[in-house]
C-alpha positions as CSV (number, residue, x, y, z in Angstrom):
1,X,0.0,0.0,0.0
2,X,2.9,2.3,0.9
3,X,4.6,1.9,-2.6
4,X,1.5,2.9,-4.4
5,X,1.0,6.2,-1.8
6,X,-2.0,4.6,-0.2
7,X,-2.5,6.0,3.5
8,X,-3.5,3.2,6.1
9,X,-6.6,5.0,8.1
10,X,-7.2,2.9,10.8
11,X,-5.6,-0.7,11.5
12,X,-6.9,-3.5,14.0
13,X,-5.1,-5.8,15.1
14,X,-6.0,-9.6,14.6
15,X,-5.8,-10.3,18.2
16,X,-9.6,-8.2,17.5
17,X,-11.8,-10.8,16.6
18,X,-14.6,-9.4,13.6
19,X,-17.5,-11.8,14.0
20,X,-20.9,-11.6,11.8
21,X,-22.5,-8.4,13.5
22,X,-19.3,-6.1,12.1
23,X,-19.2,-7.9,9.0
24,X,-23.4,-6.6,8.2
25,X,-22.1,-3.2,10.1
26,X,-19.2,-2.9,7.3
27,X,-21.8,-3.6,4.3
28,X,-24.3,-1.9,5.5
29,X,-21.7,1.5,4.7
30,X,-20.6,0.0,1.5
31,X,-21.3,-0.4,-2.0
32,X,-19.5,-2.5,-3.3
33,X,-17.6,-5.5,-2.2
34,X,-15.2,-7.5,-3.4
35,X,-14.4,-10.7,-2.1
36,X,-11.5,-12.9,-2.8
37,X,-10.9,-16.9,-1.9
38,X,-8.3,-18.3,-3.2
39,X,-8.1,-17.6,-6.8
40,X,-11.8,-17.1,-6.6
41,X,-12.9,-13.6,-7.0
42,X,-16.5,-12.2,-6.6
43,X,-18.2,-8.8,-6.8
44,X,-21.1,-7.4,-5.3
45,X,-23.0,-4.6,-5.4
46,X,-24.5,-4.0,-1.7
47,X,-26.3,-0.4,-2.1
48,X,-26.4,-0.9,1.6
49,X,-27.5,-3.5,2.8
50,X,-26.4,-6.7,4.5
51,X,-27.5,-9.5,2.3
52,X,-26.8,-12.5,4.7
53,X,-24.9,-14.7,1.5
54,X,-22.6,-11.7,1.0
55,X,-22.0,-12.0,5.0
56,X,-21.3,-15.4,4.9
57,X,-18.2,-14.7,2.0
58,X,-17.0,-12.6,4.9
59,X,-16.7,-14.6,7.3
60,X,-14.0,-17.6,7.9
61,X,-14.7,-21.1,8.9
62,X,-14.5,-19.6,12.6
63,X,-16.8,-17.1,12.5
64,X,-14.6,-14.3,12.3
65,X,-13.9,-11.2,9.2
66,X,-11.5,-13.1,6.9
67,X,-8.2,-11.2,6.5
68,X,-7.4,-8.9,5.3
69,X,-10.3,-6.9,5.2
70,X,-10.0,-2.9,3.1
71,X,-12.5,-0.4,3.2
72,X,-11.9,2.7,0.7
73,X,-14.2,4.8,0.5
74,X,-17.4,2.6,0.1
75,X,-15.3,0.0,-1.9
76,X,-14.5,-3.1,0.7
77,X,-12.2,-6.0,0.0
78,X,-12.3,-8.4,1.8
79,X,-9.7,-11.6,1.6
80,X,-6.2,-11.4,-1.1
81,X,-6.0,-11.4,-4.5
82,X,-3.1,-9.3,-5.7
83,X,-4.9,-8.7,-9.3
84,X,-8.5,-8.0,-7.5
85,X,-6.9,-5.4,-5.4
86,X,-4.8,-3.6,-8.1
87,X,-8.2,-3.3,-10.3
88,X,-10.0,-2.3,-7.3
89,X,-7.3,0.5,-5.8
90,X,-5.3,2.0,-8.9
């Protein structure tokens, strides 16, 4: 993020758990979302709300916000996929 002048806002740390309730609290103030798994990549478009399948994307097999999670602006990725995120931030 650094190399491409990207300014980090607000960090928390993993030892914070996200469950389910901040994952619908994030969509609700996005949208769009983009959610990578693996080599997987899927798009939504949220207008708002917090459609319980797009939750679900969000959250791990524990429960918890998969990591890492970036919000910009109402844009939110959520997992890593280096060519998702380029399209999505540059």
């Amino acid at each position: 993020m650094d190399a491409h002048g990207i300014e980090v806002a607000e960090k928390v740390p993993a030892s914070r758990k996200l469950q389910r309730e901040d994952a619908q609290k994030i969509l609700r103030s996005s949208s769009r979302v983009v959610v990578a798994m693996r080599n997987n990549v899927e798009t939504f478009v949220t207008a708002g709300t917090a459609d319980e399948e797009v939750v679900d994307r969000f959250l791990g097999t524990t429960g918890n916000l998969r990591a890492p999670t970036v919000r910009a602006g109402k844009l939110t990725l959520v997992g890593f996929n280096e060519e998702a995120w380029t399209q999505a931030l540059l």
